[in-house]
C-alpha positions in Angstrom: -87.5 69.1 81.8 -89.1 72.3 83.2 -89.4 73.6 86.7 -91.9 71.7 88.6 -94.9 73.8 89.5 -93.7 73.9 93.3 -90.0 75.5 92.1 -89.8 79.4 92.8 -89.3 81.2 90.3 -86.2 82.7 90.6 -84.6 79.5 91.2 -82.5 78.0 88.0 -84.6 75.4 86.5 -83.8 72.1 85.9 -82.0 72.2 81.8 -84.6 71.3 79.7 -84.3 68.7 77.0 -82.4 70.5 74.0 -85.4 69.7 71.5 -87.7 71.3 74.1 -86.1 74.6 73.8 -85.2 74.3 70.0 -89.4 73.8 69.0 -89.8 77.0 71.5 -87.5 78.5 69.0 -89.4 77.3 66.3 -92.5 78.9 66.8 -90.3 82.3 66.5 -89.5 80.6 62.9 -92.6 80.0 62.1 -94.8 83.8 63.1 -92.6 85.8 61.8 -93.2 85.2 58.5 -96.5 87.1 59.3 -94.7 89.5 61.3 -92.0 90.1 58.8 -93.9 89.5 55.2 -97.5 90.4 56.1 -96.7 93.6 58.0 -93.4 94.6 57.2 -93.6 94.7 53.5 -96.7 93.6 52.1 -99.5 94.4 53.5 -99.6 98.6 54.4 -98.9 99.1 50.4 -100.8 96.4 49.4 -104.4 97.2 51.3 -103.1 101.3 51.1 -103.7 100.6 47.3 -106.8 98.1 48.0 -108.2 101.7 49.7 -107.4 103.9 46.7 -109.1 101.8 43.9 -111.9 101.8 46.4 -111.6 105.9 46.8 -111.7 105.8 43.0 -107.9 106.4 42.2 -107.0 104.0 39.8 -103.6 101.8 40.3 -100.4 103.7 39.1 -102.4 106.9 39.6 -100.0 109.9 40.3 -101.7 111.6 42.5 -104.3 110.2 44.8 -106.3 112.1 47.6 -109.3 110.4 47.4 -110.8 109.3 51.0 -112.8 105.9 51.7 -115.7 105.4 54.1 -115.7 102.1 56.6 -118.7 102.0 58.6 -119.4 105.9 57.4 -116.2 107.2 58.4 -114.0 109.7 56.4 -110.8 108.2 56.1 -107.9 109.3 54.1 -106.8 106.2 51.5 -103.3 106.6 53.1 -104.4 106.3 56.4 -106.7 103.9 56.4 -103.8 100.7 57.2 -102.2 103.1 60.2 -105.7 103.1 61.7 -106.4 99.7 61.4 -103.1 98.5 63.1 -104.5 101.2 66.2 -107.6 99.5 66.0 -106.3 95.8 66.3 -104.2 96.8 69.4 -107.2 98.0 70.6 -108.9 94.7 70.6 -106.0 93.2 72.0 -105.7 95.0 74.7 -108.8 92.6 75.8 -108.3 90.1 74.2 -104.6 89.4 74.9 -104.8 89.6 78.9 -107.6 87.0 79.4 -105.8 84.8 76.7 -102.7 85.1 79.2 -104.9 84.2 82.4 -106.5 81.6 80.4 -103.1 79.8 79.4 -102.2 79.9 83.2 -105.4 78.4 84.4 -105.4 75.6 81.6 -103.3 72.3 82.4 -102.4 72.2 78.9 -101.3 75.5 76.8 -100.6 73.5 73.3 -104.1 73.6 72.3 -104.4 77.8 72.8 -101.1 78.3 70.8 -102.3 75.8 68.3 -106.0 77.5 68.0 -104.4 80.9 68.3 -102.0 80.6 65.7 -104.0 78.5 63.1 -107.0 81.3 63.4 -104.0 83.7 62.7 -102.9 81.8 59.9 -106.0 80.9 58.1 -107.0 85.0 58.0 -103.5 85.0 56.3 -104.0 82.7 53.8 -107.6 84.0 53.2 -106.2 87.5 52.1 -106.5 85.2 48.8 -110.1 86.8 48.2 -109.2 90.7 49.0 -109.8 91.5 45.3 -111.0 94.9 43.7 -111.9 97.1 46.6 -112.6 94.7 48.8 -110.6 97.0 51.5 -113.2 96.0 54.2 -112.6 92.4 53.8 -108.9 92.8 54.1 -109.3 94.8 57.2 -111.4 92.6 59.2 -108.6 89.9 58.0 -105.7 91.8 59.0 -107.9 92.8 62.4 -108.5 88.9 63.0 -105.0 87.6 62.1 -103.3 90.5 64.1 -105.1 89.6 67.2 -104.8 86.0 67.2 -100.9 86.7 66.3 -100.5 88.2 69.7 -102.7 85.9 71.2 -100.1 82.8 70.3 -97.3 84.9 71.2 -98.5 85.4 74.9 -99.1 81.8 75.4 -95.6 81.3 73.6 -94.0 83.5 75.5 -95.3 82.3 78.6 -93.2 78.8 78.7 -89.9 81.2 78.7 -89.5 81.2 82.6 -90.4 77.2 82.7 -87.2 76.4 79.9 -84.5 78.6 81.2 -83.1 80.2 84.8 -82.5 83.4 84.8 -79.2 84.1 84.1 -80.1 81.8 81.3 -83.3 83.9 79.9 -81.2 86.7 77.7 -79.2 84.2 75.8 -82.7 81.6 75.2 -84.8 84.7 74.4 -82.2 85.9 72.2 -82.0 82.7 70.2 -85.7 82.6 69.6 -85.8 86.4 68.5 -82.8 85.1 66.3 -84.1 82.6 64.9 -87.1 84.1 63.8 -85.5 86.5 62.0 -83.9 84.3 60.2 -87.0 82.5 59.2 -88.7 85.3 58.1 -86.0 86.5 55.9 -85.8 83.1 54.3 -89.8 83.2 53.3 -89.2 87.1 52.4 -85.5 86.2 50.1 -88.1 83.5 48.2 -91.1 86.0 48.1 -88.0 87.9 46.1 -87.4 85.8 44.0 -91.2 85.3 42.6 -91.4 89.4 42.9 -88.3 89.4 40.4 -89.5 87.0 38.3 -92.6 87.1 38.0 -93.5 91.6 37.8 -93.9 93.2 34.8 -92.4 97.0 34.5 -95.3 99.1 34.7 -98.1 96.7 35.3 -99.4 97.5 38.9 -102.2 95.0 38.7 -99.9 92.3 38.5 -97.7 93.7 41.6 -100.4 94.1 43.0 -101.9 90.3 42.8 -98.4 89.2 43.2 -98.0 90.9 46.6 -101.5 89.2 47.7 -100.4 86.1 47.4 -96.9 86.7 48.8 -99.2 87.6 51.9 -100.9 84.3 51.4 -97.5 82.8 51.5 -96.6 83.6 54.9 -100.1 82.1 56.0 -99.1 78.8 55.0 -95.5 79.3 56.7 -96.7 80.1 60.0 -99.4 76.9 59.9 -96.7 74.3 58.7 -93.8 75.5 61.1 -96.2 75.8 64.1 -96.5 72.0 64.0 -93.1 71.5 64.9 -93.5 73.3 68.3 -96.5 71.7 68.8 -94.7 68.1 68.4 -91.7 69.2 70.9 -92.6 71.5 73.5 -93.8 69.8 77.0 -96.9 70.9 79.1 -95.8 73.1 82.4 -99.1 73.8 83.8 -98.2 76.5 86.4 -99.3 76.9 89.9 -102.8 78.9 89.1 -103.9 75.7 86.6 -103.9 73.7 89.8 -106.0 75.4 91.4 -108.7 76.1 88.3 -112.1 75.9 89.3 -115.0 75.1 87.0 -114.8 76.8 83.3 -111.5 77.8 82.1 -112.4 80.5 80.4 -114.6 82.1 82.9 -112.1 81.2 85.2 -109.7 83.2 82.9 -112.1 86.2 83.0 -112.1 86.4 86.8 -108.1 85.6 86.9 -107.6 88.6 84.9 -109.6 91.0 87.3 -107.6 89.9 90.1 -104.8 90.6 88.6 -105.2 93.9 87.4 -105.8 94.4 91.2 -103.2 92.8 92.2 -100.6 94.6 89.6 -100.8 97.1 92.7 -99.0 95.0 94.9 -96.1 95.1 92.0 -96.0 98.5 91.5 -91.6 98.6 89.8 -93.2 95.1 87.3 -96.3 97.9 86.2 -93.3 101.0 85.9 -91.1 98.5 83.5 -94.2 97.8 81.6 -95.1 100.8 81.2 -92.1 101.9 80.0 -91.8 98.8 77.7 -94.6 99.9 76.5 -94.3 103.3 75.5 -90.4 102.6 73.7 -92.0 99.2 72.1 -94.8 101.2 70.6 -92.3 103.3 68.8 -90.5 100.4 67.5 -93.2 98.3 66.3 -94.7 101.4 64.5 -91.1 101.6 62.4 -91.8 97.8 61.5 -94.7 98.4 60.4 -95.2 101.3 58.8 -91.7 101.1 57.0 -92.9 99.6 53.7 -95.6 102.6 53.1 -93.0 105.2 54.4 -91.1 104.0 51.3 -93.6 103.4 48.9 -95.6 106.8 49.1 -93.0 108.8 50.8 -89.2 107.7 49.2 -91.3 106.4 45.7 -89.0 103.3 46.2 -89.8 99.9 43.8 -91.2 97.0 46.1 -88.1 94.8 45.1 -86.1 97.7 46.5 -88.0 97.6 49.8 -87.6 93.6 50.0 -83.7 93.8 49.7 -84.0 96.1 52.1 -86.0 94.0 54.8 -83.8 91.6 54.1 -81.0 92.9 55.1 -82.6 94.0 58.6 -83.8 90.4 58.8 -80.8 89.1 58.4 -78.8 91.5 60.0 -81.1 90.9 62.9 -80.4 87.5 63.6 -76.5 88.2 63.7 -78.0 91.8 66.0 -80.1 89.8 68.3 -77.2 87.5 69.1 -74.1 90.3 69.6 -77.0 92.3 71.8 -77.3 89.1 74.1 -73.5 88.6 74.4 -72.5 92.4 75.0 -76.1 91.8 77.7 -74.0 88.9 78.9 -70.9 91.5 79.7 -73.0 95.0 80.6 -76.3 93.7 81.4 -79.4 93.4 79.8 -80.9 97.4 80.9 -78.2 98.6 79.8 -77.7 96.9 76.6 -81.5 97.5 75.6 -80.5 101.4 76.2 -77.7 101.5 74.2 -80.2 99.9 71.7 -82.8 102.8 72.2 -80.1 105.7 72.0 -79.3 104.2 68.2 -83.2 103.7 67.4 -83.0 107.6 68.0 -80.4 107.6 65.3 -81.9 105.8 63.3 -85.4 108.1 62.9 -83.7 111.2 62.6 -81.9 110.0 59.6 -85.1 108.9 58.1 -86.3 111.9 58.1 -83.8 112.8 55.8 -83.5 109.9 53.4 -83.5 111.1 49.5 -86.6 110.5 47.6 -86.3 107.7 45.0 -82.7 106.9 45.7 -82.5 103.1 47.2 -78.6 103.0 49.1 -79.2 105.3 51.6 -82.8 103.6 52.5 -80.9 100.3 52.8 -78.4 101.8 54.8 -80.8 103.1 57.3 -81.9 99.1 57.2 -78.3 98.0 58.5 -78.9 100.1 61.2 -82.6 99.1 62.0 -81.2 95.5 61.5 -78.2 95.7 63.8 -80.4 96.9 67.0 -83.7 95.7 66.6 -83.8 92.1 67.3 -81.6 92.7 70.6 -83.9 95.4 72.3 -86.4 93.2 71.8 -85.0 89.9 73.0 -83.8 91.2 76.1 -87.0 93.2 76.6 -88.5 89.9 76.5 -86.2 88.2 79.2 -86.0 91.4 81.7 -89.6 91.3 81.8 -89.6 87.6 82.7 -88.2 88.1 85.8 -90.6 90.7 87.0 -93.2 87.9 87.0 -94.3 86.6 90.3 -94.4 82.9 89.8 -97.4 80.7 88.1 -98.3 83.9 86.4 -96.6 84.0 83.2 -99.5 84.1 80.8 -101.2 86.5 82.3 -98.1 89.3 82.6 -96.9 88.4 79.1 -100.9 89.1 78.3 -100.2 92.8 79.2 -96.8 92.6 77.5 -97.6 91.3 74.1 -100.1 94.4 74.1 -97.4 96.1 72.4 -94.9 93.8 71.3 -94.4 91.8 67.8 -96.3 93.9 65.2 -98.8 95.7 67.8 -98.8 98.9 68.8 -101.4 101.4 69.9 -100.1 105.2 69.7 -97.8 104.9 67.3 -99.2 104.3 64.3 -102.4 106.8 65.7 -100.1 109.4 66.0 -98.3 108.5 62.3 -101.6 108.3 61.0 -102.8 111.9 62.6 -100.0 113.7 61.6 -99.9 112.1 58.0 -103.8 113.3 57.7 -103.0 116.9 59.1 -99.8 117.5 57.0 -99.9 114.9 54.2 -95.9 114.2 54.9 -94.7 111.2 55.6 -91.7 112.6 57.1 -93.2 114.5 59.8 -95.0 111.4 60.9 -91.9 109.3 61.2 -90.1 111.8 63.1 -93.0 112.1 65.3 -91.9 108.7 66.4 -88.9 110.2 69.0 -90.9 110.9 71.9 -91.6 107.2 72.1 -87.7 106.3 72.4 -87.5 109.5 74.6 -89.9 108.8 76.9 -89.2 104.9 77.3 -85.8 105.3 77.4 -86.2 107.9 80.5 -88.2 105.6 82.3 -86.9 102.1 82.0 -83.4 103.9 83.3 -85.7 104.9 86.2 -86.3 101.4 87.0 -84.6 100.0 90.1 -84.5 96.4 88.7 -82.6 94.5 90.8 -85.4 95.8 93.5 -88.2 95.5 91.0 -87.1 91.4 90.4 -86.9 90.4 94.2 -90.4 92.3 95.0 -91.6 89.7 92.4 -90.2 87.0 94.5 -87.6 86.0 92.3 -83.7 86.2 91.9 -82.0 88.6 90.3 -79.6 87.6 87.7 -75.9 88.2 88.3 -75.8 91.4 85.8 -78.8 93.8 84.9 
């Protein structure tokens, strides 16, 4: 059972039914096969060549600096995918705080992450028809599932605080981030397997159709493992559903203006998201924009760049897990900075990865995969307790701005410095102000402060 709506919120909650908290894990199961598949791997090389054809570079061209046009823009073929990650975050930075002020207003939250993630999972599975140069349609596609991704996430996020207390959140978020990358690297180790299979040396058509419907693949994933959630998690309707008024989502609209005023009256919650924000942008722009850096930069094979997700995925689930136990020992700021001070590793020595040779690219994937899941698991739970109480949806609304495959500056500032010096390299190393300047200011964050002017008590160790 969760906290009853009348339980503060920095009060342990009563221990939830163990199926309860393992169909919240489930739903981690279940997106990141779009998280891990779609963005990871398959879809930056797959629309980046989608663009070329449509530039008029022909598949298995060598050279290719032909430019396409959306909506009468000039748009380098290789930048085109960067751009429209920027402009999906864009979007969500509306659309993803009203969803979160819309799940606390509603008595029942099942119905938005079912809605949100289907719509995310049927753009998926339509990436069937993105033939030819059909770039556009894969864009809007990738613009609709991207947002309703995040969408689901906030409302998902948002029963955290309701299924665990809070020296309980680091080891539950943990297990969900863990989880998921275990699913997704299940869906990607069988996507493999067809890849191997099924390609034909030298025939880029085929790679190309068989990467589409990998993409396709991870549409049907997220739908069917959603369900299971759906079946097991319990209503908490929160203190702000109790006291909606009239339309929920206008309600939402006008829940969402008061908060953004009220964000004042939290001014240490607002310094950790910002920070957050900035250090999560940097990381979700590796994720992402991995698979191209590869493919154009490294001229690796896309079997090559599977393994190598692989072995971040699962290496992530095992990373996610030792982060929360050394979190359990050092606490969970300092853990996540240990965590940044490696990601800093980690994109220097991209920078000088080998062209065409795979080991030292997987190698750089054991690192990515021993750090990632943990910084952002614990992210997760630190911000949880910065949340005043009945108000989950609409903080995690802010959060999941740049969490889980979204992020704004990143790949803007990847994508700028790829169309100014045509490197790859540069634009990847471009990524260390992010870890610099999120680092320095979450280790300016006074959290124990920060978690009691939420209302809500601080956990044993930060």
């Amino acid at each position: 059972m969760g906290a009853p709506a009348d339980t503060p919120a920095g009060t342990v909650a009563p221990t939830p039914a163990r199926r309860e908290r393992t169909g919240w894990y489930f739903y981690d199961w279940a997106n990141s096969a779009f998280s891990t598949t779609v963005i990871t791997v398959f879809l930056g090389p797959f629309l980046t060549s989608v663009a070329e054809q449509a530039a008029g570079c022909a598949l298995g061209a060598d050279e290719c600096d032909g430019r396409v046009h959306p909506l009468g823009i000039s748009v380098a073929a290789g930048s085109y995918f960067p751009y429209l990650v920027s402009l999906s975050v864009l979007l969500t930075v509306f659309v993803l705080p009203v969803m979160g002020a819309i799940a606390d207003r509603a008595e029942r939250k099942k119905p938005l992450l079912a809605a949100s993630a289907f719509i995310g999972a049927g753009a998926t599975v339509a990436m069937a028809f993105v033939t030819g140069e059909r770039y556009l349609l894969g864009g809007v596609l990738f613009i609709v599932a991207n947002v309703s991704f995040g969408a689901s996430v906030v409302v998902y996020n948002s029963f955290l605080p309701r299924l665990a207390g809070p020296d309980e959140r680091d080891k539950v978020s943990s297990r969900g981030w863990a989880l998921g990358y275990l699913g997704g690297g299940v869906l990607l180790l069988l996507n493999l397997v067809v890849v191997t299979v099924l390609s034909v040396e030298g025939d880029d058509r085929r790679t190309l159709d068989l990467a589409r419907w990998c993409i396709v693949s991870a549409g049907v994933w997220w739908a069917v493992f959603t369900l299971l959630p759906l079946r097991w998690l319990r209503e908490h309707p929160g203190t702000a559903a109790g006291g909606a008024r009239g339309n929920v989502l206008t309600d939402g609209f006008r829940q969402l203006g008061h908060t953004v005023r009220s964000l004042r009256a939290y001014p240490l919650t607002l310094f950790f998201l910002v920070a957050f924000l900035v250090y999560n942008d940097g990381i979700q722009t590796v994720i992402a924009l991995a698979s191209q850096f590869g493919t154009e930069e490294l001229k690796l094979g896309q079997s090559t760049l599977i393994v190598t997700i692989l072995i971040v995925q699962f290496l992530a689930f095992g990373g996610a897990l030792l982060l929360g136990a050394l979190a359990a020992r050092i606490g969970a700021r300092r853990t996540v900075l240990f965590a940044l001070a490696l990601w800093l590793v980690v994109i220097l020595a991209a920078f000088w990865l080998p062209e065409g040779e795979p080991v030292p690219f997987m190698l750089l994937g054991v690192g990515i995969g021993l750090v990632m899941g943990g910084s952002q698991a614990l992210s997760r739970s630190l911000f949880s307790q910065l949340i005043p109480e009945g108000r989950e949806g609409e903080y995690y609304g802010f959060y999941e701005i740049s969490d889980k495959g979204t992020s704004w500056l990143g790949p803007l500032a990847f994508g700028l410095v790829y169309q100014l010096t045509d490197s790859y390299r540069i634009g990847i190393v471009s990524l260390v102000v992010f870890f610099v300047a999120g680092g320095i200011l979450l280790a300016a964050v006074p959290m124990r402060r920060a978690i009691e002017a939420a209302g809500n008590t601080p956990p044993r160790l930060l």
